[in-house]
C-alpha positions in Angstrom: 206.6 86.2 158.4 208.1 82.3 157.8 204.7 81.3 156.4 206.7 79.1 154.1 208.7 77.8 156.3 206.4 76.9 158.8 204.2 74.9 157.0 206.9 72.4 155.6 208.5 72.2 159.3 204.8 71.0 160.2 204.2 69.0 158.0 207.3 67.4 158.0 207.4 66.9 162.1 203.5 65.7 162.0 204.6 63.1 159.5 207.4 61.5 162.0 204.6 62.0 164.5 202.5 59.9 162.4 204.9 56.9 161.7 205.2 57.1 166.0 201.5 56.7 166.0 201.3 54.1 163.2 204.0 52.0 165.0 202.0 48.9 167.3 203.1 47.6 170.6 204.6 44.6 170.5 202.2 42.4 172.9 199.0 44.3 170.9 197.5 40.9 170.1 197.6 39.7 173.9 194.7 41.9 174.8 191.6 43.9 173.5 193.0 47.2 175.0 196.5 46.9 173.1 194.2 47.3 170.1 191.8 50.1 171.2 194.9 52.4 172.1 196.3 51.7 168.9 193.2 52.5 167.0 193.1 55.8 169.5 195.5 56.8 169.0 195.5 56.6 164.8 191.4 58.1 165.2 193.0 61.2 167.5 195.5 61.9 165.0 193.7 61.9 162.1 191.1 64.1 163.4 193.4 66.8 164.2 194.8 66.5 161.2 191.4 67.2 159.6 190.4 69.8 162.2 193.0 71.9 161.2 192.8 71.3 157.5 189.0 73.2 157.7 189.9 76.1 161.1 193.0 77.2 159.1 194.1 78.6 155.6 196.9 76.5 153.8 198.7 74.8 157.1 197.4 71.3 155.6 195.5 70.8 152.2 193.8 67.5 150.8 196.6 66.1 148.8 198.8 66.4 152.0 195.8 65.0 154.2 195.3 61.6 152.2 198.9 61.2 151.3 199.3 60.5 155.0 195.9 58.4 155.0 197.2 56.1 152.4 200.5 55.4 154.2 198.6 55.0 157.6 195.9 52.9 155.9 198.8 50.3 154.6 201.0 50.2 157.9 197.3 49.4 160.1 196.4 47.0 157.6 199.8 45.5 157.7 200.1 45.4 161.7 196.6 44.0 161.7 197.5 41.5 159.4 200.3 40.7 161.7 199.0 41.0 165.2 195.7 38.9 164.1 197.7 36.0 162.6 199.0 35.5 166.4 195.2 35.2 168.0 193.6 31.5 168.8 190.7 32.4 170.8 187.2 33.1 168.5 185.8 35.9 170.9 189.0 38.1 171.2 188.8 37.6 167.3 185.2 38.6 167.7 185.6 41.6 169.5 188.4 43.1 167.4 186.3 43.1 164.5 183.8 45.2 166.4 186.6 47.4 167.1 188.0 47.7 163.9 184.4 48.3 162.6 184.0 51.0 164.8 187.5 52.8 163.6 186.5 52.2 160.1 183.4 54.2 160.6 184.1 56.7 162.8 187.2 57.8 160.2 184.8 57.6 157.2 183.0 60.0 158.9 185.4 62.2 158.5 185.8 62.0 154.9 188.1 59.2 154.9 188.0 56.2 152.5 187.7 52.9 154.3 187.4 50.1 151.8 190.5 48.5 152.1 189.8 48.3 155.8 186.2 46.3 155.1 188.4 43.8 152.7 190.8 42.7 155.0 188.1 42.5 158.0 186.8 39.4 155.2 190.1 37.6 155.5 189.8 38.0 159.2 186.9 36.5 159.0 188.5 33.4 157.6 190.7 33.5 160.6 187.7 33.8 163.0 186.6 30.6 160.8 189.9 28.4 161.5 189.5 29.2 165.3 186.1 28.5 165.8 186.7 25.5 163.8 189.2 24.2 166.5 187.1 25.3 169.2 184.3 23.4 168.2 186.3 20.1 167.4 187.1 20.3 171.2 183.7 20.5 172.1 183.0 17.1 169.4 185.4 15.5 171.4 184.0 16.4 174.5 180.6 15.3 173.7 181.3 12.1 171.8 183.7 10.9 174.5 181.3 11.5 177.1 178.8 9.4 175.0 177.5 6.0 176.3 176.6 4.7 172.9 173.3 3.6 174.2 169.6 4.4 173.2 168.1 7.6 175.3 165.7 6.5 177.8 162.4 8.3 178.5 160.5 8.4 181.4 157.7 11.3 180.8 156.9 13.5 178.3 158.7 16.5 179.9 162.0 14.6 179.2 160.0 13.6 175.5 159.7 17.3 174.6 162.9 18.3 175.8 164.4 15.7 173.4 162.5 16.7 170.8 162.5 20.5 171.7 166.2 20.1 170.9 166.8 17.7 168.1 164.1 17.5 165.2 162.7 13.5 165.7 159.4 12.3 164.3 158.1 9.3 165.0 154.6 8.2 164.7 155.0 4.7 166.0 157.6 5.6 169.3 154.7 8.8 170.1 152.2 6.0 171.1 154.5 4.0 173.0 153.7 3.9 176.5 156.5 5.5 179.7 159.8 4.2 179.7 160.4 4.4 176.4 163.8 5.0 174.0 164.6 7.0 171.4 166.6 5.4 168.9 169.4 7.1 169.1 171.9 7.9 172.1 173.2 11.2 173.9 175.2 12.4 171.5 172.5 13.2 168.6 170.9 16.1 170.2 173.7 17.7 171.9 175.8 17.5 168.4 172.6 19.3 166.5 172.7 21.9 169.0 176.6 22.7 168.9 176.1 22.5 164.8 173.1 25.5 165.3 175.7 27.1 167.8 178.8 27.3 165.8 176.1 28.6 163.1 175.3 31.3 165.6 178.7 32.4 166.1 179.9 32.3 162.6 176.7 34.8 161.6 178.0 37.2 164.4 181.6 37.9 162.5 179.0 39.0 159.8 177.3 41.7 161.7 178.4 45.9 160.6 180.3 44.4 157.6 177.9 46.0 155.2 177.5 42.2 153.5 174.3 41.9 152.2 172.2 39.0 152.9 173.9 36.4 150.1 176.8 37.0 151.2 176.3 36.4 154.7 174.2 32.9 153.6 177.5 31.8 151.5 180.1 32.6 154.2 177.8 30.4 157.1 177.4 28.0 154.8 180.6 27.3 153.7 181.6 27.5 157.6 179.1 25.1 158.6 179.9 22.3 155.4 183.6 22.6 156.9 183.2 22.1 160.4 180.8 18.6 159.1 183.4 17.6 156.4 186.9 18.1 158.6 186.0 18.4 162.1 183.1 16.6 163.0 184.1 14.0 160.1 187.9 13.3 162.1 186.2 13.4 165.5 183.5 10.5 164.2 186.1 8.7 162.4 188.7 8.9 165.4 186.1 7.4 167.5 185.1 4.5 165.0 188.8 3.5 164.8 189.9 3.3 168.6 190.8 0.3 170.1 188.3 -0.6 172.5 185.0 0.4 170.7 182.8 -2.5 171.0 179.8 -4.1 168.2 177.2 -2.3 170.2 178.7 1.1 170.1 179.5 1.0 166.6 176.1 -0.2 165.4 174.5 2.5 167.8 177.0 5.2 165.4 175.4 3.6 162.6 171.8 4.5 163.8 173.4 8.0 165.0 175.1 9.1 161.8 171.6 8.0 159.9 169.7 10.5 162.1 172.0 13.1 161.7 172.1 12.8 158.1 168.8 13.2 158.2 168.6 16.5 160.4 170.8 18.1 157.5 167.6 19.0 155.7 166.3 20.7 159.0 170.3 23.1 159.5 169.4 24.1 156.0 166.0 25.5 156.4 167.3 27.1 160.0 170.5 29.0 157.9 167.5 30.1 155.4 165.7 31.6 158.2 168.5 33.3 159.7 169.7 35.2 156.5 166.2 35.1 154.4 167.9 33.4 151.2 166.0 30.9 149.8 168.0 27.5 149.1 166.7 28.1 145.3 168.4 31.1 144.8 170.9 30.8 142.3 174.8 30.9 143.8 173.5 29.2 147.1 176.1 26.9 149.3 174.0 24.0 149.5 175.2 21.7 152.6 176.8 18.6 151.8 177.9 17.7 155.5 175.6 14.4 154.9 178.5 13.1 153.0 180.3 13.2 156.3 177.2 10.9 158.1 177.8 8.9 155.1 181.4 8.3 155.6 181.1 7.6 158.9 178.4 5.2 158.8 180.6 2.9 156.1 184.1 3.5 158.4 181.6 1.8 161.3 180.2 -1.1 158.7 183.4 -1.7 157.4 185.1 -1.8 161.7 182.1 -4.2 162.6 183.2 -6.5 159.9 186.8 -6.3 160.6 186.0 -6.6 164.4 183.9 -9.8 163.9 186.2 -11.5 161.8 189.2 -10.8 164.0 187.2 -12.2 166.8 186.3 -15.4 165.0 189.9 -15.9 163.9 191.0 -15.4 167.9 188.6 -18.4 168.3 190.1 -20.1 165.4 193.6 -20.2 167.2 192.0 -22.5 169.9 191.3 -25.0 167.1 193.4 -28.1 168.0 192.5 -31.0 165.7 194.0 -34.8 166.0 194.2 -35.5 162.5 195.5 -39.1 163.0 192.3 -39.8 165.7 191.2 -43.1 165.4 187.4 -42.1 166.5 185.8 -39.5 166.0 184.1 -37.1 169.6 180.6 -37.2 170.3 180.1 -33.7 169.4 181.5 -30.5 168.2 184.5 -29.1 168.8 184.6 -27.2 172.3 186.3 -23.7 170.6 183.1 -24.1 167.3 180.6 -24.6 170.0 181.8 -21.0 171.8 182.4 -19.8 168.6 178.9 -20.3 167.4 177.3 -19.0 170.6 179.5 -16.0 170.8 178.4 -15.3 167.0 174.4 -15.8 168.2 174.6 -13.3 170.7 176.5 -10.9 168.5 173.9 -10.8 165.8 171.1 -10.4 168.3 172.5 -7.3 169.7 171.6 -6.2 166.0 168.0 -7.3 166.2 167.3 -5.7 169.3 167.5 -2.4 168.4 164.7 -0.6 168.6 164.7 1.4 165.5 162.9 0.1 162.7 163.7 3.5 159.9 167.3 2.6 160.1 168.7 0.0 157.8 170.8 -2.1 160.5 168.7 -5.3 159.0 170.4 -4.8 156.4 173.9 -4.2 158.0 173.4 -7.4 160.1 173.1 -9.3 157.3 176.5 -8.2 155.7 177.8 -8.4 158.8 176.6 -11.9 159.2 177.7 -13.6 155.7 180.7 -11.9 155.9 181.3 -14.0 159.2 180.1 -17.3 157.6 182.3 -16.8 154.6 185.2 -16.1 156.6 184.5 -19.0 159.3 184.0 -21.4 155.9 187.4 -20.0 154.3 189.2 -20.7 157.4 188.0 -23.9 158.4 188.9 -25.1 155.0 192.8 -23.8 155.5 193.1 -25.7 158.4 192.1 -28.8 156.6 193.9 -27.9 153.9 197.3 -27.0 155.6 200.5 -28.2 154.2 201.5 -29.8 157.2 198.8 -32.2 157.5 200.3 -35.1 155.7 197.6 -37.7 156.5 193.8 -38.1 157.9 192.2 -40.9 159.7 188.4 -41.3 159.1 187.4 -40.6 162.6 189.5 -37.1 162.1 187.3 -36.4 159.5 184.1 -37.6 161.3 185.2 -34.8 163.7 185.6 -31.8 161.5 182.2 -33.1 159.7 180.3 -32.6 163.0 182.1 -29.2 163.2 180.9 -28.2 159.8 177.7 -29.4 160.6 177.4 -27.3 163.9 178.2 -24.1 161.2 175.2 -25.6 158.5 173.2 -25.8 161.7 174.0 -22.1 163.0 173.4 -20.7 159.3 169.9 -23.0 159.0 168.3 -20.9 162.4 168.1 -17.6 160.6 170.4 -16.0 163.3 169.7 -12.5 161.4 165.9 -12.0 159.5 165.5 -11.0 155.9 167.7 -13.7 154.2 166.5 -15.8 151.2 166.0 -18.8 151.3 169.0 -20.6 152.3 171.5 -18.0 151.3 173.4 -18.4 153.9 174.1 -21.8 154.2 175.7 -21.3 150.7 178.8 -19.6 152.9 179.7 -23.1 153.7 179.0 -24.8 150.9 182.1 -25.2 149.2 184.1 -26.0 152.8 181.2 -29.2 152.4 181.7 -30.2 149.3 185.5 -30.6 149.9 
């Protein structure tokens, strides 16, 4: 006969059962199963809570019912919130978002509203980004220090298709070539591609169950995918361009790498349009502008050749040691010009040997190559023009005359093709006139 009674001291005891319930472990982010008992145990209550609410007459009602749902919605959301924050590894990520899809349907099945749950499963999903971001600039670094910066070479058309199986490369002229051949570009293309169509993989899988519709899901990989080009590929390429030891050779074969990869853009866009079925012309598409990233790096590598060359040219510059009070002048040039020259001719044909015609190294050898002259004709003139050199014998001058010469000479052979005329002998031109 305490009908009254009894039904406040339930519902008051079920609600200090609930904040019990509601309350996560402390290591719950460590593992999956710290989650699924928590989520167990908030599923188990609820669905005695609703059990009784339709076997019994005025225990529980609906106000009471979702009253307790809202508070237990905001304290999951909030340990979630919490507890995910801590998480650094993609597929533990991965898998509690299967888990919370699971809770969030199983409990709207039951008449419960879920939204809220949906909404912050999309700012884990920027999490799941941020840590498959770092994941993959591991694997960058792994790939691009493993690189040897040197053309592939192909000995059958096995290894040919493979290649090209994996990395989308036309070229008429190199398909005629006879065994061995190369492919322009070095390690590093291919396996990069395929980590880019990997990450794209993974990032579509955080989208699966989140009832997203198909535009949605294009914009989120998108977005993803112009991030990892633009921060974490971009530092990785750029890391590499500026170490210490990188060499001409290397730098010149990023050049031709970044060119084909900034051509393969074109080719991730049509495979992200497959995946979700929007079309690139639809209106509030992503589009990808990674390329800017090949762009970038392919100037950081110009700009490191040209800083590498001159710095070697002033190394030789230091060996310089003129008489300038030499009564007669040597027979020929200067020992350190005559290194200097050679080492500049076999720089410049490492350019021209490169077997890759579509790419415009011609055109960054030839840069490359007045930027030398220019600065060899700007220093040789300082060291004639030095304060301390108070007086000049003829035969001094006859010596640094042959050594210009030897520079007229180098600039006359056409060490790098497609220069006019005698453009480049104008490097020197004022160092001869003085």
């Amino acid at each position: 006969g305490a009908r009254e009674t009894f039904e406040s001291y339930y519902r008051k005891q079920r609600r200090k059962q609930a904040r019990l319930v509601l309350q996560p472990p402390s290591n719950m982010h460590e593992t999956l199963d710290g989650y699924r008992k928590y989520f167990n145990q908030i599923v188990g209550f609820f669905v005695v809570e609703d059990h009784i609410l339709h076997t019994t007459q005025g225990l529980v009602n609906r106000a009471y019912i979702d009253e307790l749902w809202e508070m237990a919605l905001s304290k999951t959301i909030a340990a979630l919130r919490t507890h995910s924050s801590y998480c650094s590894d993609p597929s533990l990520v991965l898998d509690l978002k299967n888990l919370i899809v699971l809770f969030a349907d199983t409990l709207q099945g039951y008449g419960f509203p879920v939204n809220q749950l949906f909404d912050m499963l999309l700012e884990i999903q920027d999490q799941y980004s941020e840590t498959l971001l770092k994941k993959w600039a591991g694997v960058f670094r792994n790939i691009l220090d493993s690189d040897n910066y040197s053309p592939i070479p192909v000995s059958n058309e096995e290894v040919y298709k493979k290649i090209v199986g994996q990395f989308p490369f036309q070229d008429a002229e190199l398909e005629k070539q006879p065994f061995p051949k190369k492919f322009p570009f070095s390690e590093f293309v291919p396996k990069v591609y395929s980590q880019i169509k990997e990450f794209i993989y993974a990032c579509l899988k955080f989208s699966e169950d989140l009832h997203l519709s198909s535009t949605e899901v294009d914009d989120m990989i998108r977005k993803s995918t112009n991030l990892l080009l633009t921060r974490t590929l971009s530092n990785c390429l750029q890391n590499v361009i500026k170490r210490k030891n990188v060499g001409l050779t290397e730098l010149v074969q990023i050049i031709i790498n970044t060119t084909h990869l900034e051509k393969s853009c074109k080719f991730l866009e049509e495979f992200i349009t497959n995946i979700t079925n929007v079309l690139p012309e639809t209106v509030h598409t992503t589009k990808l502008y990674g390329t800017t990233t090949f762009k970038d790096a392919r100037h950081a590598a110009e700009e490191e050749i040209y800083t590498n060359l001159n710095q070697k040219i002033d190394q030789f510059l230091q060996l310089a040691d003129y008489d300038w009070t030499a009564p007669e002048p040597g027979s020929r040039a200067s020992d350190y010009l005559v290194d200097l020259i050679g080492f500049l001719r076999s720089t410049f044909a490492v350019f021209t040997h490169l077997p890759c015609p579509s790419v415009p190294q011609g055109k960054v050898a030839q840069t490359a190559c007045m930027s030398a002259c220019k600065h060899l004709s700007t220093s040789l003139l300082q060291l004639l023009l030095e304060a301390e050199v108070r007086q000049l014998t003829l035969g001094a001058l006859h010596q640094f005359n042959l050594d210009v010469e030897e520079c007229e000479q180098f600039a006359r052979s056409g060490p790098v093709p497609g220069f006019q005329g005698d453009t480049l002998q104008l490097a020197f031109i004022d160092l001869r006139q003085v």
